[in-house]
C-alpha positions as CSV (number, residue, x, y, z in Angstrom):
1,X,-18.9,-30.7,-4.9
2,X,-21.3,-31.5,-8.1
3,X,-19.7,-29.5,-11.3
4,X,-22.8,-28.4,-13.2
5,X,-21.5,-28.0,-17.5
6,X,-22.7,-25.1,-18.9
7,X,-22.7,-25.8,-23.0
8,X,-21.0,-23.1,-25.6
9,X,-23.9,-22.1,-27.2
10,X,-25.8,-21.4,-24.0
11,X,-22.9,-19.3,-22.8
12,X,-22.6,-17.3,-26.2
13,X,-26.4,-16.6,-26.1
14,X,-26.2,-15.4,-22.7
15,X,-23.8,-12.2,-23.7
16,X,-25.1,-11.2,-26.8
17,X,-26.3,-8.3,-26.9
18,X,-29.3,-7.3,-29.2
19,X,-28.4,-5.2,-32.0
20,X,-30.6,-2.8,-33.5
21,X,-31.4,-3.1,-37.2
22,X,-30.8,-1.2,-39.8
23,X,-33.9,1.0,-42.0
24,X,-36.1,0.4,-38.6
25,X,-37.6,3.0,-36.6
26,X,-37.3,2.2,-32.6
27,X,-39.6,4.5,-30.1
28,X,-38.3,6.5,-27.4
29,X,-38.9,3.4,-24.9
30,X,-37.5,1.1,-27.4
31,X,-33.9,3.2,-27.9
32,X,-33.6,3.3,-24.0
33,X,-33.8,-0.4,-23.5
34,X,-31.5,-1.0,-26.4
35,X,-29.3,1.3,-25.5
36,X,-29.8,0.3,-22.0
37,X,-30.0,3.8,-20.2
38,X,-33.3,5.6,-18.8
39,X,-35.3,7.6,-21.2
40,X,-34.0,10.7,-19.3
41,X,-31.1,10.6,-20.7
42,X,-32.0,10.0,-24.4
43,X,-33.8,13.5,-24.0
44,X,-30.5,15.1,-22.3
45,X,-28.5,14.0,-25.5
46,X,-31.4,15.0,-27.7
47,X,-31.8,18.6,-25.9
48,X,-27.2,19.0,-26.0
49,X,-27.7,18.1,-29.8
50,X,-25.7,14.9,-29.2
51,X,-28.4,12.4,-30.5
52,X,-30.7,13.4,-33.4
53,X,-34.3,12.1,-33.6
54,X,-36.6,10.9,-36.3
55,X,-39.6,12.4,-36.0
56,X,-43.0,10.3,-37.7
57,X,-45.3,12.0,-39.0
58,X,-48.9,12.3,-38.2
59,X,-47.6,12.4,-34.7
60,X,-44.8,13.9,-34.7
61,X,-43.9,11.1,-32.2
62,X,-39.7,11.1,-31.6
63,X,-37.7,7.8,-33.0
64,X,-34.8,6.5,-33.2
65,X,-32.4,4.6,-36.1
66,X,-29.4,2.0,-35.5
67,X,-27.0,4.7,-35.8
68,X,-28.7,6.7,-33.2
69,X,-28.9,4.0,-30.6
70,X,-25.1,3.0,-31.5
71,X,-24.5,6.1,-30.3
72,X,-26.2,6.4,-27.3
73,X,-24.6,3.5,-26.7
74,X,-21.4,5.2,-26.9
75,X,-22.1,8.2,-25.2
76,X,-22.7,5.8,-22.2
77,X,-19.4,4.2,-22.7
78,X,-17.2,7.4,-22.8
79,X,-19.3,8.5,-19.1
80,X,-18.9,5.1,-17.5
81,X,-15.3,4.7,-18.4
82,X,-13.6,8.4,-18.7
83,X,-16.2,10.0,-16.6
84,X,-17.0,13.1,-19.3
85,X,-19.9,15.1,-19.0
86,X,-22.3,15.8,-21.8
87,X,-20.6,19.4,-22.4
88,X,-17.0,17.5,-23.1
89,X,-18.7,14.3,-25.2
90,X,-20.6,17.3,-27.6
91,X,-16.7,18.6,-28.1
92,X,-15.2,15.5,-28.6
93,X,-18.3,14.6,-31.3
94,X,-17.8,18.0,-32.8
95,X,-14.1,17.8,-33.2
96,X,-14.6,14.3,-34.6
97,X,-17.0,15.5,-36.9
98,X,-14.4,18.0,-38.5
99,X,-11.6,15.7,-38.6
100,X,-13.9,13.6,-40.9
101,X,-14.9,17.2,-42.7
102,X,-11.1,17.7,-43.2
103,X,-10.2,13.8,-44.0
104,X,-13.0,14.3,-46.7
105,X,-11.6,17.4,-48.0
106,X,-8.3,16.1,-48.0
107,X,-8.8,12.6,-50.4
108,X,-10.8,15.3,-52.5
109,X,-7.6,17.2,-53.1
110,X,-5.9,14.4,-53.8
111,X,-7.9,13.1,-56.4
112,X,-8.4,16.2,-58.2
C-alpha cells in the first residue's frame, strides 16, 4: 500500500472557508453561495424579518453585507443542529436582541 503525504498548507487551504468582507455589498446569488444555502431561503429569512437587505439604488436590486451573510450562516447552523424552525430562530433573535437592549441599559445605569 503506497502512503500518498498530503502537505499542511494544502490541507489548511482545503477547509477554509471564504469569509465575506467587510463595507462590501454581495448580490442575492453571491450571499447564497457564501452562505452556502439556496437563494430560497435567503428570501424566507428576508420575508420572517430574520435577515435584512440592502437595497442599491437605481435598482432597487436586494444586497447583502458581512454581517448579513454571518447570519444566514447562522440561521443554518441553529436548523442543521437543533432542528428550529424559522418561527422559533425569529424568537430566539428577538429575545437576544433585548437582552443586549437591557445589557446596554444596564452599563448605562451604571455609569451614570
Amino acid at each position: 500500500m503506497k502512503k500518498t503525504r498530503v502537505s499542511k498548507s494544502h490541507v489548511c487551504r482545503a477547509v477554509e472557508l471564504f469569509q465575506p468582507k467587510p463595507n462590501m455589498f454581495y448580490s442575492l446569488d453571491v450571499a447564497a453561495h457564501l452562505a452556502s444555502v439556496p437563494r430560497r431561503a435567503i428570501l424566507i429569512y428576508c420575508r420572517a424579518g430574520l435577515v435584512r437587505p440592502v437595497n442599491l439604488p437605481p435598482y432597487g436590486a436586494m444586497a447583502f453585507t458581512e454581517e448579513a451573510i454571518h447570519t444566514i450562516r447562522r440561521i443554518e447552523r441553529m436548523r442543521a443542529v437543533h432542528g428550529v424552525n424559522v418561527v422559533w430562530i425569529k424568537t430566539m433573535f428577538d429575545l437576544l436582541d433585548e437582552v443586549e437592549r437591557l445589557r446596554d441599559e444596564v452599563r448605562f445605569l451604571r455609569n451614570a
